[in-house]
N, C-alpha and C positions, 0 to 999 in steps of 0.2 A: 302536115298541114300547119301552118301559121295561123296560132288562133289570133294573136293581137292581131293582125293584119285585118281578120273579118270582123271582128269587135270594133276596131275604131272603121270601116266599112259599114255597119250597122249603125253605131254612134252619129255616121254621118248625115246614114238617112234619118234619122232620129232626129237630128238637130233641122233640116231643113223641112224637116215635115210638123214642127214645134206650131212653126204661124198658121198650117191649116186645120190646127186644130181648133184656135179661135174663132174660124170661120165656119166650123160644122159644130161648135157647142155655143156658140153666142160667143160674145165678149173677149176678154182678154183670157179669162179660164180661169184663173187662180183663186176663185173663192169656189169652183165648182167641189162637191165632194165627190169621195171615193163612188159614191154610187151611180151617180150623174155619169161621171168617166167610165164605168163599165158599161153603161147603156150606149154611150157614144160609142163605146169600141168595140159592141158586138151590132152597130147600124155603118162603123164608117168601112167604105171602099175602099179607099187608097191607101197603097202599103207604105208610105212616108206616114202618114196619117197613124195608119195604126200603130207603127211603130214607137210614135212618141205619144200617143195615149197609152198603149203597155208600158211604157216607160214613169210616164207623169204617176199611171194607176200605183204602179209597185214603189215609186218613193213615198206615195200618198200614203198608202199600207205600213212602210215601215214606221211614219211618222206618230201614226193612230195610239195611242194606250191600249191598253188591255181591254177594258170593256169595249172601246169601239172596234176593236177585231173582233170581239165574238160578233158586234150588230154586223158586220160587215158577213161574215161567214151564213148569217142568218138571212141574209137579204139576199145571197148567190143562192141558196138553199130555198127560198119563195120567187126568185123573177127567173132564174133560169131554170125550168124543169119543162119538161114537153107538156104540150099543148094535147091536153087530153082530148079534146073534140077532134081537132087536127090525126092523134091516132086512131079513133073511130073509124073517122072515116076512111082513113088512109087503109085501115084492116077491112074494111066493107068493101074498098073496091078489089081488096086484091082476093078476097071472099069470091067474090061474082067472078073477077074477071083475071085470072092463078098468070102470072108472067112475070118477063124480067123490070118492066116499067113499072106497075105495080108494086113489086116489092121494094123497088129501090124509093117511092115516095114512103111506103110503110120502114123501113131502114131509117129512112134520116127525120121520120116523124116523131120514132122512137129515142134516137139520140137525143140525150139531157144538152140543150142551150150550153149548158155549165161547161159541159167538156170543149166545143167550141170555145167558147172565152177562155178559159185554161190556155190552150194552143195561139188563139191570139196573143194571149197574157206573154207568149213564150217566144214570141217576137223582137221581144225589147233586148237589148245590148246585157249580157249575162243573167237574162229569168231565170235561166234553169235552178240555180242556183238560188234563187231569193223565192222559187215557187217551192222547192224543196223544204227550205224554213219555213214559209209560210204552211206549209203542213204540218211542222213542228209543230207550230201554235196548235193548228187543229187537234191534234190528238190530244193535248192538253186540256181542251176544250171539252173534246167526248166523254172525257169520262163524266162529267155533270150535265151535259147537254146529247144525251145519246139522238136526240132527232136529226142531228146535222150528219148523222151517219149517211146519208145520199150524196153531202158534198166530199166525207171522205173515200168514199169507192169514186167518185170521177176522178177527183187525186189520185187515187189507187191504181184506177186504169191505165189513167197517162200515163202517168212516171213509171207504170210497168212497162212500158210500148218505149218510153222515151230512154228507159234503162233495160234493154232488153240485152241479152250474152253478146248479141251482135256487135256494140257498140262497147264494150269492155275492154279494155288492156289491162293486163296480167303484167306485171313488173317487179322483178326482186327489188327489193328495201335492202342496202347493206351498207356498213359503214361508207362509203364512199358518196350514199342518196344525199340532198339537199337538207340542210338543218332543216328548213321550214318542214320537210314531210315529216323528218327523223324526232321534230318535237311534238306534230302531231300523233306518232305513232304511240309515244310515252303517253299523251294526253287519251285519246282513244282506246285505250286498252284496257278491256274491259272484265277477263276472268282473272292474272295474276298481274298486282301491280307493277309498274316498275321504276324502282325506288330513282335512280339516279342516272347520271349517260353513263357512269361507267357498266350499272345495271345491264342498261341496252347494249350497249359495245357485248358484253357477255352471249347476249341471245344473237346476236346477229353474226359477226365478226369470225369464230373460229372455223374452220372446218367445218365442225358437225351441229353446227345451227345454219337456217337456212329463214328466211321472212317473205311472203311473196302478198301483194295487194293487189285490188283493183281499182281503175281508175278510169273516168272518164269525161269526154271530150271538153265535156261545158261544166264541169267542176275543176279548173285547173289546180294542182296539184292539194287536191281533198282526195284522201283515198275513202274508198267507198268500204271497204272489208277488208281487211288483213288477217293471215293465219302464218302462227308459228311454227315452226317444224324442229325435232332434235333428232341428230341422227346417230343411231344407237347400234349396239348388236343384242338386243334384248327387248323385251315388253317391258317397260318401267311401269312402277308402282306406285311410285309417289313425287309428287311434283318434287318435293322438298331433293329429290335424287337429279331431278332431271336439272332443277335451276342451282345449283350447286357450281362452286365459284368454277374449280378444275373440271374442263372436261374428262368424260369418262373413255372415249375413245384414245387408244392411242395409234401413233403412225403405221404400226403395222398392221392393222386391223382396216378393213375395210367395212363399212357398216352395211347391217343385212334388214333392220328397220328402219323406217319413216313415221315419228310421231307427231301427229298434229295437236299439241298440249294448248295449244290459244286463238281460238276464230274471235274476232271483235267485231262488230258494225258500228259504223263512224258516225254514218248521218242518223240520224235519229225520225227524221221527215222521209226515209224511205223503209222505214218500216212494215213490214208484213209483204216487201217486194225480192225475193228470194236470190242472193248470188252466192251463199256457203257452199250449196252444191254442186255449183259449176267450177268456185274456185279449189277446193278441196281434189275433183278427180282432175281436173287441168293442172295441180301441183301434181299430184300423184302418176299423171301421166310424164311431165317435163322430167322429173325425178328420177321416174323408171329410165329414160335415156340418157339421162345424167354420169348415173350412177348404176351401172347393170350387178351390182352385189345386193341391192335391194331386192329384198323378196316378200316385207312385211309391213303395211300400211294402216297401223291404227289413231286412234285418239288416246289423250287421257285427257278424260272429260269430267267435270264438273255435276254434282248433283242439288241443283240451285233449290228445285222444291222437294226436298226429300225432308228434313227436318221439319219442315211447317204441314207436310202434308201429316208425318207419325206423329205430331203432337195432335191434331187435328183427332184421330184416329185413337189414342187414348182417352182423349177428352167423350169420346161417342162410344170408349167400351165398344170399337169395333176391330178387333185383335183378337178373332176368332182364331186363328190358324198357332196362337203361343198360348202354354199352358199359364195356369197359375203365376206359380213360379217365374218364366220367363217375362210375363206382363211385369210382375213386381220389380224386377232387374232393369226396366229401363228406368225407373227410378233415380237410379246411378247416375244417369245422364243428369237431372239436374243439377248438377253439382258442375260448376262451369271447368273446374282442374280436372275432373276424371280420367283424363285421356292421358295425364301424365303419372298416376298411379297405375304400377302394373298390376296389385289385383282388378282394382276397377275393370283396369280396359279389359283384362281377359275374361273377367266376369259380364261384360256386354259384350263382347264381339261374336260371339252366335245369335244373341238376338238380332241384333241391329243387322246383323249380315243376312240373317232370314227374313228381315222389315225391309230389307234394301231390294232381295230378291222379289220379295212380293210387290215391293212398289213398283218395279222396273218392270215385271213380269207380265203383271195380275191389272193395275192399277189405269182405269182407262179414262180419258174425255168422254163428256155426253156423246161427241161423235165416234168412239170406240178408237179412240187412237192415243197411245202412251199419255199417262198422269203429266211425267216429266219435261218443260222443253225442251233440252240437249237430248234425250233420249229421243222424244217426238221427231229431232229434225236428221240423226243420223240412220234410226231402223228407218224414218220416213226415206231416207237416200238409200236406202238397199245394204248399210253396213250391219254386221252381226255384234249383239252382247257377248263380249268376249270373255271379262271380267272383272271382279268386283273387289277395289282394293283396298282393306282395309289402312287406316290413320294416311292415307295420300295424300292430304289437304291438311296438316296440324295449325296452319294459320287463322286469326280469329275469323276470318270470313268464310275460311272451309268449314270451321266447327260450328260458324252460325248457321251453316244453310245444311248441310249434310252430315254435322256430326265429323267431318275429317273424314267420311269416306269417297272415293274417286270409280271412276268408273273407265277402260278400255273397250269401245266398240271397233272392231277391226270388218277393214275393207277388203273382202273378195271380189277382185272383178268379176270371176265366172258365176257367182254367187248372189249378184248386184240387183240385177233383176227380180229372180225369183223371191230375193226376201220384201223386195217393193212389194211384189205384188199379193203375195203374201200378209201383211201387214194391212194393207187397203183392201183387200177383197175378202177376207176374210178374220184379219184383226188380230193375227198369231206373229209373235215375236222370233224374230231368230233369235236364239241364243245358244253356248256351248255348255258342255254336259257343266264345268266346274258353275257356270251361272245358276244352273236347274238343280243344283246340289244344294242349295242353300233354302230350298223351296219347299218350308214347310206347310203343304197343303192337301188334298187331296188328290188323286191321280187325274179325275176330272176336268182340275185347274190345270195339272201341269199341262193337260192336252192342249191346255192355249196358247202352247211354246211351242218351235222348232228346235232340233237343234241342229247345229248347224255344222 
């Protein structure tokens, strides 16, 4: 497909539909505000028309400060929500009289105005992409203004429908990609940084690294998620092993792992709309035919709330499951050097690896699903807690969030399933015996684990 070819095709009807806008809002237009223009563009007919009102609406938005974004978001949030009497009624007749006409007036009674204008909004010559920021702001938004949560699930919905796997391309990133991705990729990257391009040239370039993104239609070249891969003949333990200058493979060896050590999310305005999962078993499957010596597909993954959750948990004197003694031993950990004194560290590494097992294990959401997010989103994908690596992260951001400890959840396809469902129906973790080793608790608790 030739996107520039329908963009300036778009652009065109955009430009000749400019003067009928004057004619269905009054005037010449230009002193009309952003609000004026949403009302006109969820009453006008003609698609030139609406075109360059989505158009006028989204530069009008960009132009706005800060405060007049939040009024703006507040004002989609009071003039377009359904017409409550309109579903009354629409539910009374289909009460009295149960059919296919009936429901479909109660269907579109129910749909929020909002998400119409969204799809209008999505008209204009590249929206997708400036409706995507503009949900940026929103989220930004929420956290002090939780009542606009109504305008962010219409956002939510659409750009679920509008980003759905369907419409995805899967593309290896490798030294030979387009500087502009290759500098996104550096900028994006979100669990180990990367210091320089000779960095990147590293992760990408040899043999046994591989980088695969997604990307699509109406974000030209913004990758939406990208995940790293090394490929090994072993489970690594520590990032510091895995980003290390020389590769570890060499030519005679064929590698029999797949490590996914870095999933990023790019956009920030498509938040809470899931594609690790699909990119992750789409690598994993491309891989498998790749390379038929693969036979082992895990992560090393990151333990972001692991350190804020135990201090939490100290502070509440709720470390039932460590004696005396071991409660006082995490003490050690205040001390920011710890990790580089070998009594220290061997004097905490059975706590903390027992605090790690419990947190990973034990440690749930109000809705009963993993404390952790990395954890949440790989047992939530049906992969198993495989294990738990002690000093995997010595960098100041490993030791700020987890203490320098990492984590391996490994992928079973035959397996895939049953730990999903598992997880969601019940709230029991997979995990391997070495994970449930570290689990000092009663037999009770351990029954809230699999192993796998």
């Amino acid at each position: 497909m030739n996107t520039s070819f329908f963009q300036e095709l778009l652009s065109g009807i955009a430009e000749r539909g400019r003067q009928l806008i004057d004619l269905s809002i009054g005037g010449h237009g230009h002193t009309d505000s952003i609000e004026e223009l949403s009302r006109a563009l969820m009453s006008s007919r003609g698609e030139a028309a609406g075109v360059a009102l989505a158009r006028r609406i989204l530069n009008a938005y960009a132009a706005l400060p800060r405060e007049k974004r939040l009024a703006f978001f507040s004002f989609l949030n009071e003039a377009f929500t359904p017409d409550s009497e309109r579903v009354r009624e629409a539910a009374e007749q289909y009460l009295n009289e149960p059919g296919e006409k009936t429901l479909q007036e109660l269907t579109r009674s129910v749909e929020p105005p909002m998400q119409e204008f969204l799809r209008r909004l999505n008209m204009a010559p590249g929206a997708t992409a400036e409706i995507v920021a503009m949900r940026t702001d929103l989220l930004d938004f929420l956290k002090e203004h939780p009542e606009l949560k109504p305008v962010d699930d219409n956002f939510v919905h659409l750009l679920g429908s509008w980003f759905n796997r369907g419409f995805l391309v899967l593309q290896r990133i490798d030294w030979s990609t387009p500087a502009n991705i290759l500098e996104k990729i550096i900028r994006y990257e979100a669990v180990h940084q990367i210091k320089d391009w000779s960095d990147l040239r590293r992760r990408l370039d040899p043999r046994d690294r591989r980088c695969y993104a997604f990307f699509h239609p109406s974000l030209i070249d913004e990758p939406l998620i990208f995940v790293q891969i090394a490929l090994t003949d072993r489970i690594p333990g520590s990032i510091q092993e895995l980003l290390s200058e020389e590769s570890k493979m060499d030519g005679a060896r064929e590698p029999s792992t797949a490590v996914f050590y870095s999933i990023s999310n790019c956009q920030k305005g498509l938040a809470g709309i899931s594609f690790g999962n699909f990119l992750i078993k789409q690598v994993a499957a491309d891989l498998e035919k790749e390379i038929p010596s693969l036979r082992t597909f895990v992560t090393l993954s990151p333990l972001p709330g692991f350190r804020r959750w135990l201090e939490r948990a100290r502070e509440g004197h709720d470390l039932d499951y460590l004696n005396e003694q071991q409660r006082a031993a995490l003490e050690i950990a205040d001390n920011d050097h710890w990790w580089s004194d070998e009594d220290s560290a061997e004097a905490l590494r059975p706590v903390l690896m027992a605090a790690c097992a419990h947190y990973l294990l034990l440690a749930k959401t109000p809705s009963g699903m993993p404390a952790d997010p990395v954890a949440r989103f790989h047992l939530g994908n049906g992969a198993r807690l495989e294990r738990i690596n002690w000093l995997g992260d010595v960098s100041e951001k490993g030791l700020r969030e987890s203490y320098g400890l990492m984590v391996n959840y490994q992928y079973v396809l035959k397996d895939i399933e049953r730990n999903h469902e598992a997880l969601v129906n019940q709230g029991t973790v997979a995990a391997s015996k070495a994970v449930r080793s570290h689990l000092l608790t009663s037999e009770s608790s351990k029954a809230l684990v699999t192993t796998g």
